[in-house]
C-alpha angles and dihedrals in degrees: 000000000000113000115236091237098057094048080050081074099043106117134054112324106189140188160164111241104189113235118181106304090340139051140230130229113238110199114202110199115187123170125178105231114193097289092345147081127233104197118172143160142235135183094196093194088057092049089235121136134168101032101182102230121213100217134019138164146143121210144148078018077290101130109207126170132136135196102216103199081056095043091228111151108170126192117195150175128212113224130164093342086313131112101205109180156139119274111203115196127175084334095307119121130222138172105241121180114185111200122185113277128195102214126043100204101223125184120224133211102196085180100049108111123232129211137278085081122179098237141060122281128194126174108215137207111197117181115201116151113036084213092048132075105248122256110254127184148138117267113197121195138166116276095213116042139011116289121256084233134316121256126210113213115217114194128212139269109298124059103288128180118227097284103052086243114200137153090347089306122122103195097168091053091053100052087041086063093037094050094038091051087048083060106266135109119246134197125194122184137199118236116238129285102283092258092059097037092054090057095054140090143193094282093054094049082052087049098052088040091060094049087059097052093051094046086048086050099070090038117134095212096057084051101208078315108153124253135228139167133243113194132187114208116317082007079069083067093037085065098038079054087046105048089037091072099025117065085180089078112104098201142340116227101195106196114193079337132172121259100153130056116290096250091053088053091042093046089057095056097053092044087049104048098042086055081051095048079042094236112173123269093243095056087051097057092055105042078054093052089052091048095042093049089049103046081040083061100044093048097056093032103114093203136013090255095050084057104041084059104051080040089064095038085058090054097042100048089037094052100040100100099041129106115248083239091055090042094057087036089056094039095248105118106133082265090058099043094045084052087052093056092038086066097039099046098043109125090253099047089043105048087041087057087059087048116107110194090198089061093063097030087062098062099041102109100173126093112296129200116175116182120183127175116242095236098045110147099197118044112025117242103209092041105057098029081063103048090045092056081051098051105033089044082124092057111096100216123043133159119175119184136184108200109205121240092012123127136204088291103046089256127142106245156179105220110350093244122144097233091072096054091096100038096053107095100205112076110199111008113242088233089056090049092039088051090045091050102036084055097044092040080053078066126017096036 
């Protein structure tokens, strides 16, 4: 039987976890279920809802649960219809009081499929390295008939989970339906356990890309089928790298991919969202000298430490006449400016600023579609369309496509920010999946 103190909870709990000089929603669900309690958790202004917790109870008017892959363990009181506690993340404590709330924000995915789904799904384990985590994902295949070809999906820079989760959206999911229910295997992967991922670079995600495509290789249910790679964003590289070195490889689909130098794609970011934000010309231009100087540095810079010092020589010399008040206005205090070459010198930023995309897109001889939205945010259409014809110009079969309307994430949008990514309902947009069959049926029916 449910107890009557723990119905007493069913119902929003809502509230503020300070973070730095802001704070983030925590959203408490609890619904009484027959016998039973359905607890999760949400963190709105993540987009992330239903966060399965491990533990939960509420006793003695004492709240305890915990969500074990986030490390969150919360101990609370109820006291005059409030739940004032302690949050506990990653060993760090908090004072978190949940108050009854009348809305839960959800976030939904109209084109996110849902089981029962009309193919074959095996969730694989590959070891490949005794000092590395193995690589684990999902491989989807027609239950029927032999797949066109398999496709490998290669997700973009940060640490991602199989299906390219952001902002509530699942991107990779839903090509892996669309394309397996167009008659190809599929296989998504997870990237590794954070220790292991922030010690990598390009060349290890390459590396673990082409271990998949062996392993898929010998698989029975592919039956000898060729394989090609599909890759968002840096997972674009990760495939030119890929298919340069592999002639195995039966055809490259670049999506928003990267076909210029990192700093020219990072540079444009920047550019494009302060012009966005409608910061001043002048503050722009500025802003573009500081980040050219440094990824200039970094570039030509033969070792970490090499960099790290002329890093330091530009901001000393560039913050030297500047009031401590104008140094902390313009984010450029010593903590500032360590957290900037943190970033810049981490193993996977360095070693992509010595990358050079042409290098590899010069040697890539199978079928290549690239496909990038025209108000993409993030990685320039024109740009990179351009400098991909002209690298791949060896390559006998090219098409290069700029779908109108479309951002980083092959939404319909209004503007391309990235602000709009989560609260765009529609995940991948029809004319993006219908480009991506109609150019692999050309060649795969």
């Amino acid at each position: 039987m449910l107890s009557a103190q723990m119905s007493l909870l069913s119902g929003i709990w809502q509230g503020k976890l300070p973070v730095t000089k802001d704070s983030l929603t925590i959203v408490l669900f609890v619904e009484n279920r027959g016998d039973s309690v359905y607890a999760v958790l949400d963190s709105p202004d993540q987009y992330k809802t239903d966060m399965a917790m491990d533990s939960y109870s509420f006793v003695n008017d004492t709240l305890r649960f915990t969500v074990k892959s986030l490390s969150v363990d919360f101990v609370g009181r109820m006291e005059k219809g409030e739940i004032k506690g302690r949050f506990t993340q990653y060993g760090r404590r908090s004072k978190l009081t949940l108050r009854p709330a009348s809305e839960r924000k959800l976030f939904p995915r109209p084109d996110e499929p849902v089981p029962p789904f009309p193919y074959q799904s095996l969730d694989l384990n590959f070891p490949y390295d005794t000092a590395l985590p193995p690589i684990n994902g999902t491989l989807t295949f027609p239950s029927d008939r032999r797949p066109k070809a398999a496709l490998i999906l290669i997700s973009g820079s940060g640490r991602q989970d199989r299906n390219e989760e952001v902002c509530a959206h699942k991107p990779f999911l839903v090509i892996a339906d669309f394309l397996t229910r167009a008659g190809y295997a599929v296989f998504r992967y997870d990237d590794p356990p954070y220790a292991t991922f922030a010690k990598q670079t390009s060349y290890d995600f390459a590396r673990q890309a082409q271990v998949v495509f062996d392993t898929l290789s010998s698989r029975k249910e592919l039956a000898s089928a060729p394989i090609g790679l599909v890759g968002h964003s840096e997972g674009g590289l990760i495939a030119w790298m890929v298919a340069a070195e592999n002639p195995r490889v039966a055809c490259v689909v670049s999506l928003a991919g990267m076909g210029v130098h990192i700093s020219d794609i990072l540079l444009y970011q920047t550019q494009a969202l302060s012009r966005q934000l409608q910061i001043s010309d002048y503050q722009i231009e500025s802003n573009n000298y500081v980040n050219k100087s440094i990824y200039d540095i970094v570039k030509k810079s033969k070792s970490v430490a090499q960099a790290d010092k002329k890093l330091q020589n530009f901001f000393d010399g560039y913050v030297k006449k500047m009031t401590p008040e104008q140094r902390k206005e313009f984010h450029y205090t010593d903590f500032e400016i360590a957290m900037m070459k943190q970033q810049v010198l981490s193993p996977w930023f360095y070693t992509l600023f010595h990358i050079k995309p042409a290098d590899f897109m010069q040697k890539v001889r199978c079928p290549v579609l690239a496909l990038n939205g025209s108000l993409d945010m993030q990685v320039s259409a024109d740009e990179n369309l351009t400098a991909m014809k002209a690298s791949l110009k060896n390559t006998p079969s090219v098409t290069c496509q700029t779908l109108p309307g479309l951002n980083h994430l092959f939404q319909e949008c209004k503007t391309g920010a990235v602000s709009e990514y989560g609260d765009i309902e529609q995940t991948i947009a029809p004319s993006a999946l219908k480009a991506i069959e109609t150019w692999l049926n050309e060649r795969f029916e």
